[in-house]
GUNU-7491 format. One line per field, with one value per residue (C-alpha): x, y negated, z; residue in three letters; residue number from 1. Coordinates in Angstrom, 1 decimal, padded with zeros to 4 digits, always signed. Layout:
<sites>
x c(X;...)
y c(Y;...)
z c(Z;...)
residuo c(Ala;...)
num c(NUM;...)
</sites>
This chain:
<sites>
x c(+020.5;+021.5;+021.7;+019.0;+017.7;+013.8;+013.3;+015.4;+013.0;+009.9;+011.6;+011.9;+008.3;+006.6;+008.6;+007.4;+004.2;+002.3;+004.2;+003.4;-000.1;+001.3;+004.6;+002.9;+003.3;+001.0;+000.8;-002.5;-001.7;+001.3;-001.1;-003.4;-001.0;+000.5;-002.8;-003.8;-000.5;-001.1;-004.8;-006.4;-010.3;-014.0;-014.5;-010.7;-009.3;-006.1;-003.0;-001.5;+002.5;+003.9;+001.0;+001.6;-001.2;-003.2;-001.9;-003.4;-006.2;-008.6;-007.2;-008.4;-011.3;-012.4;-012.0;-014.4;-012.8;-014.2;-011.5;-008.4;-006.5;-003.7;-000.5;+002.1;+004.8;+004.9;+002.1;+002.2;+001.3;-001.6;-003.3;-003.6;-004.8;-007.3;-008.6;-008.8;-010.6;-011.6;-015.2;-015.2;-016.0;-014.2;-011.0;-008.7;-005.8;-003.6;-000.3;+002.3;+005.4;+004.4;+007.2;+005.6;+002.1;-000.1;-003.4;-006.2;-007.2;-005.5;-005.2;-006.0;-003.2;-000.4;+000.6;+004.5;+004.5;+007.3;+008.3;+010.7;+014.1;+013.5;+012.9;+016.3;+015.6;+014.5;+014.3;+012.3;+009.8;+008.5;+008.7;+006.5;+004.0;+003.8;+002.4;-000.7;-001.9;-004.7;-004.4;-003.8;-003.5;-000.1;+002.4;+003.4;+006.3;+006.3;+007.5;+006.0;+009.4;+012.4;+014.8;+017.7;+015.2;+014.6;+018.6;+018.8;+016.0;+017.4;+021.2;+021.0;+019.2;+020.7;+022.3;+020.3;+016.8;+017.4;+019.1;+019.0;+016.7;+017.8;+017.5;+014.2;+015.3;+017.2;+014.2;+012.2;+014.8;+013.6;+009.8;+010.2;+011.4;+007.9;+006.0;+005.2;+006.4;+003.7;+005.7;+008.9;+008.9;+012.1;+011.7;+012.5;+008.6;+008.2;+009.6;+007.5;+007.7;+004.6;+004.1;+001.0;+000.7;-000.1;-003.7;-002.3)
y c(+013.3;+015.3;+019.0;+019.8;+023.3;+023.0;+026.7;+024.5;+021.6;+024.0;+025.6;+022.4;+021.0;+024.3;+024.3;+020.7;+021.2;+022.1;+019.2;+016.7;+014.7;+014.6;+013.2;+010.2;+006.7;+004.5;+001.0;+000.0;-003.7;-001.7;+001.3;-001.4;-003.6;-000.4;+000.3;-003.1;-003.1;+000.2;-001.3;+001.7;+000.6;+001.9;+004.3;+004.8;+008.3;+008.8;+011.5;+011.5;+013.0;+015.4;+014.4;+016.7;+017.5;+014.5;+011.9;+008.7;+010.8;+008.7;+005.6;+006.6;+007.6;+004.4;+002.6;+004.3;+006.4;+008.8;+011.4;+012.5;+014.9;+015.8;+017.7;+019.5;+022.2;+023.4;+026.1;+025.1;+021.6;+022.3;+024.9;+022.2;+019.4;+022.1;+022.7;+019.3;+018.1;+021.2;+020.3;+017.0;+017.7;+014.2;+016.1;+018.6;+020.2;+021.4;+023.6;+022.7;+021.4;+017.9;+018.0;+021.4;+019.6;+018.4;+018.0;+017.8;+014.0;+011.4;+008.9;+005.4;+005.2;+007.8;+007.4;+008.4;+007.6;+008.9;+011.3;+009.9;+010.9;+014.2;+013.9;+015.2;+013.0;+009.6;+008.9;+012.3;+012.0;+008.6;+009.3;+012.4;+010.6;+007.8;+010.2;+010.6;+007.6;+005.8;+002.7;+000.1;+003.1;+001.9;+004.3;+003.1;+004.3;+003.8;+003.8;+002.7;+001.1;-000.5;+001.1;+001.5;+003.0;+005.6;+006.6;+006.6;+008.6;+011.1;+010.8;+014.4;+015.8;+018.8;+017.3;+019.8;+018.8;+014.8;+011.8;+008.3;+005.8;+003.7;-000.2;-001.4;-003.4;+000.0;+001.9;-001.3;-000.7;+002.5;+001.8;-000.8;+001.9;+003.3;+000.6;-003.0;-003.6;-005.5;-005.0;-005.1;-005.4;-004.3;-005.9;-004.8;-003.1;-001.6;-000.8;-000.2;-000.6;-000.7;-000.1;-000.4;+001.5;-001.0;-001.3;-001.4)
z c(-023.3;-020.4;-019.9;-017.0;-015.8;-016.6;-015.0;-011.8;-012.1;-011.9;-008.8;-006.9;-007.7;-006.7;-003.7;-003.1;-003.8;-000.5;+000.9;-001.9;-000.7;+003.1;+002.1;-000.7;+000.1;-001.8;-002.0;-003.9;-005.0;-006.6;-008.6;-009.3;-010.8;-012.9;-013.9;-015.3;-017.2;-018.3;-019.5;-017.6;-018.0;-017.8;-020.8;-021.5;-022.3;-019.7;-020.0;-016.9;-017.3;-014.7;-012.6;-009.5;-007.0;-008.9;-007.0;-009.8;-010.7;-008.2;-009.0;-012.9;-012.0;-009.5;-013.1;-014.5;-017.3;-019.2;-019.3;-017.3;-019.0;-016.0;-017.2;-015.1;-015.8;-012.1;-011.2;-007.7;-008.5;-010.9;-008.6;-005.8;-008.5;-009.7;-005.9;-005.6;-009.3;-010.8;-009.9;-011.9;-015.6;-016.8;-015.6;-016.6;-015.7;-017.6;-016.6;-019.8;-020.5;-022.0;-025.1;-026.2;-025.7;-029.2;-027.0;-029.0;-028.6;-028.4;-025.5;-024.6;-022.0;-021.2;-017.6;-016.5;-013.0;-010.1;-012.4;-015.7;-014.5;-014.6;-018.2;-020.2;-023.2;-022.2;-026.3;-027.2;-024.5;-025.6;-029.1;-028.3;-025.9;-028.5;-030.7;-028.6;-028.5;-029.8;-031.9;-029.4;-026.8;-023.9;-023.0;-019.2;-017.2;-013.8;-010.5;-007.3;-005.7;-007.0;-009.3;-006.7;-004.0;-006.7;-007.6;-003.4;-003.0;-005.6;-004.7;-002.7;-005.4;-007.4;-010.6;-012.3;-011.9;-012.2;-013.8;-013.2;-013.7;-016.5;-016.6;-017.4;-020.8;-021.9;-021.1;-023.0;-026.3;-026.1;-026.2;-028.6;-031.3;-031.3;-029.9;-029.5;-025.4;-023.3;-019.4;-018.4;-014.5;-012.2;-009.1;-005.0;-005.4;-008.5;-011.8;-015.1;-018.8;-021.3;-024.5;-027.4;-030.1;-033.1;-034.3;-038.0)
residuo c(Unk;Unk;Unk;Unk;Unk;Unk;Unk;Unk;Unk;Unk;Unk;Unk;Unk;Unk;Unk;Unk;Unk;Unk;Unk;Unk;Unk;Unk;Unk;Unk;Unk;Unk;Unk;Unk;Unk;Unk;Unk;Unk;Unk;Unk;Unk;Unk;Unk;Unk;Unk;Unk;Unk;Unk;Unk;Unk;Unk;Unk;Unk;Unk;Unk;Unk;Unk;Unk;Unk;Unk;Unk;Unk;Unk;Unk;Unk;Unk;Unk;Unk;Unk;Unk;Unk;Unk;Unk;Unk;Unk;Unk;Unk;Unk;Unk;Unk;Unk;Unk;Unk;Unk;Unk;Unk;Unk;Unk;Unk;Unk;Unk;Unk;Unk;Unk;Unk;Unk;Unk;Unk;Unk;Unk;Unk;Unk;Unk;Unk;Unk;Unk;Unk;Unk;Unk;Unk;Unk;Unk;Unk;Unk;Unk;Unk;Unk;Unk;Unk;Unk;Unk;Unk;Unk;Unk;Unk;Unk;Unk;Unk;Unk;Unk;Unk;Unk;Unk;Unk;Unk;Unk;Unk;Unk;Unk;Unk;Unk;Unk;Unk;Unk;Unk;Unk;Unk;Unk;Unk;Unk;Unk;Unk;Unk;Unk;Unk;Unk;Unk;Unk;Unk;Unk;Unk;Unk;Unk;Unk;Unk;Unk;Unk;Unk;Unk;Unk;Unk;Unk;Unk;Unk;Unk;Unk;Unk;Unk;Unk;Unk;Unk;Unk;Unk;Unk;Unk;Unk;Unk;Unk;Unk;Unk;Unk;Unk;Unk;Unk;Unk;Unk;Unk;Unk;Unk;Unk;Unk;Unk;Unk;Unk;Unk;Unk)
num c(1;2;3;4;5;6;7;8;9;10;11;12;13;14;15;16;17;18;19;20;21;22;23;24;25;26;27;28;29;30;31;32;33;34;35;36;37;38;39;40;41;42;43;44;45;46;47;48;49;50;51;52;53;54;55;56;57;58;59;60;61;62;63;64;65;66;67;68;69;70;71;72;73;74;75;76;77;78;79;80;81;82;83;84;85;86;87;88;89;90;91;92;93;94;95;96;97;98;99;100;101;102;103;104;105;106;107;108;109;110;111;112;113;114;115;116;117;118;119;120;121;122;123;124;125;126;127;128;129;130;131;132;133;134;135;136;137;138;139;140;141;142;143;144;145;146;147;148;149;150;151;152;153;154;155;156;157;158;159;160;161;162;163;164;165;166;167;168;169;170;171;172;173;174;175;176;177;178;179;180;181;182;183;184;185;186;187;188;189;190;191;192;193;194;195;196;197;198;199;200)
</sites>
């Protein structure tokens, strides 16, 4: 566990914000793949963690779901995904810190994509998002580039607001406390780690 600023971490994200679509690079072998790990399939329910300006929310919703339910702490961020899905009634935004967050469903898959090392509590956060699931529901973190492209790409970032991306098999120790692991990629492309809630 690590001691991080979460009134910093809102800072920097609605500072980002504006700049967050025009700055995205997305490789869509790479979300499809996440996606099929993640089981992400017509007439699924979908939480989608720390999920910006919606930046997954059409790659849900090409699938078919039925529901996105999109949560963010920063303002900034949710205001834009609002503009942007606020007129789809199989989507919601919601602006709340995901530990605090009970919902009031639970989810098919929980999607953690770009955004786990800003997570103090690697352990809490999937013991939490666990909770939410479904039987047989998959808890996915994911990233859409390598683990060491991600620590580069965060190595001028305040200590504050970030920590490192862990190994995929201790993130996988992690998930396996909670739930039974079905992924466990780390490769020069990606990195992601699945987990399903038992149907027992």
């Amino acid at each position: 566990m690590k001691d991080m600023d979460k009134n910093k971490i809102k800072e920097f994200f609605n500072g980002w914000a504006s700049r967050w679509d025009g700055d995205m690079v997305k490789d869509d072998g790479i979300m499809n793949l996440i996606l099929d790990n993640a089981e992400v399939s017509e007439g699924k329910d979908i939480l989608d963690v720390a999920c910006g300006t919606g930046v997954m929310i059409d790659y849900y919703l090409e699938r078919g779901v039925r529901s996105v339910t999109g949560i963010d702490f920063s303002e900034r961020m949710c205001e834009i995904a609002s503009a942007k899905y606020g007129s789809r009634k199989n989507v919601r935004i919601v602006c709340a810190d995901i530990e605090e967050y009970t919902g009031d469903i639970r989810y098919d898959a929980i999607i953690v994509y770009n955004s786990f090392p800003h997570f103090p509590d690697g352990e809490r956060l999937i013991s939490h998002l666990a909770s939410l699931l479904k039987k047989g529901g998959v808890l996915t973190v994911a990233h859409g580039m390598s683990r060491d492209r991600i620590n580069a790409h965060h190595s001028n970032v305040s200590e504050q607001i970030k920590c490192e991306l862990m190994e995929a098999d201790e993130l996988a120790g992690i998930f396996s406390n909670h739930l039974k692991v079905t992924s466990v990629i780390s490769d020069d492309k990606m990195y992601q780690v699945a987990g399903k809630r038992p149907t027992e």
